[in-house]
C-alpha positions as CSV (number, residue, x, y, z in Angstrom):
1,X,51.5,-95.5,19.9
2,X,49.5,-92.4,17.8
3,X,51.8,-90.1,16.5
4,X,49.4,-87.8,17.9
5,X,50.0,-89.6,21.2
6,X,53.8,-89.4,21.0
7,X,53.9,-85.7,20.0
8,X,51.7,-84.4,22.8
9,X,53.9,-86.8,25.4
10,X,56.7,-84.8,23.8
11,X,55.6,-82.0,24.0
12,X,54.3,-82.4,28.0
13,X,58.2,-83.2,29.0
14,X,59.2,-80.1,26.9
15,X,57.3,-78.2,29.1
16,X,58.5,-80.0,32.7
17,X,61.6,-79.3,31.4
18,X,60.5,-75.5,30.6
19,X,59.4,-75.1,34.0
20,X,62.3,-76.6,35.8
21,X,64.4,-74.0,33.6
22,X,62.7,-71.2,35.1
23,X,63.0,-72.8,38.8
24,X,66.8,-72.4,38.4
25,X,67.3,-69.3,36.7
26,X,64.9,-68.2,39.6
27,X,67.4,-69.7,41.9
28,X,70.3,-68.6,40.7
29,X,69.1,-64.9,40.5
30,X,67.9,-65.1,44.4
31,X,71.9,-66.6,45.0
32,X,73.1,-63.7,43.4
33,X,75.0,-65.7,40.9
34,X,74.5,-63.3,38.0
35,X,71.0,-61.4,36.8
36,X,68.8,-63.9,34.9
37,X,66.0,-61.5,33.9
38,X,66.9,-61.6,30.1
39,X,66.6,-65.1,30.3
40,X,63.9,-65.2,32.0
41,X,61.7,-63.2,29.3
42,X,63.5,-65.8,26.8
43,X,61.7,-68.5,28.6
44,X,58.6,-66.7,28.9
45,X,58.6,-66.1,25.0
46,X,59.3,-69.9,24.7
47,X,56.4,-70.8,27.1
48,X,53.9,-69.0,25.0
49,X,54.9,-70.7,21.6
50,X,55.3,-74.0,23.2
51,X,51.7,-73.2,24.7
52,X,50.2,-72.1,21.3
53,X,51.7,-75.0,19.6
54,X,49.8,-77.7,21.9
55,X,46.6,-75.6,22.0
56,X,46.5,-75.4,18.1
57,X,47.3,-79.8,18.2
58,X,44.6,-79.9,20.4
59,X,42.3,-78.0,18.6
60,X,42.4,-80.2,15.4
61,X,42.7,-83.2,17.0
């Protein structure tokens, strides 16, 4: 497999992973287990450099 291959794929279950972060902190703030909004701007801040990281692969692919 590319490397190019292998880093996207990589890079797709970051994000899955990412996203099913967010479902639980979600979660856990609506069960009142503790307030995850610090957390959740953490994530979001992840999010957008994991998201500029595959667009700028893309782009020079």
């Amino acid at each position: 497999m590319e490397e190019g291959v292998r880093i996207m794929l990589f890079l797709n279950i970051a994000q899955g992973s990412l996203e099913e972060s967010r479902y639980y902190l979600i979660l856990a703030n609506d069960l009142g287990y503790g307030d995850t909004s610090k957390l959740l701007l953490d994530l979001e801040e992840v999010s957008k450099l994991l998201d500029s990281y595959i667009n700028a692969i893309e782009k020079h692919r």
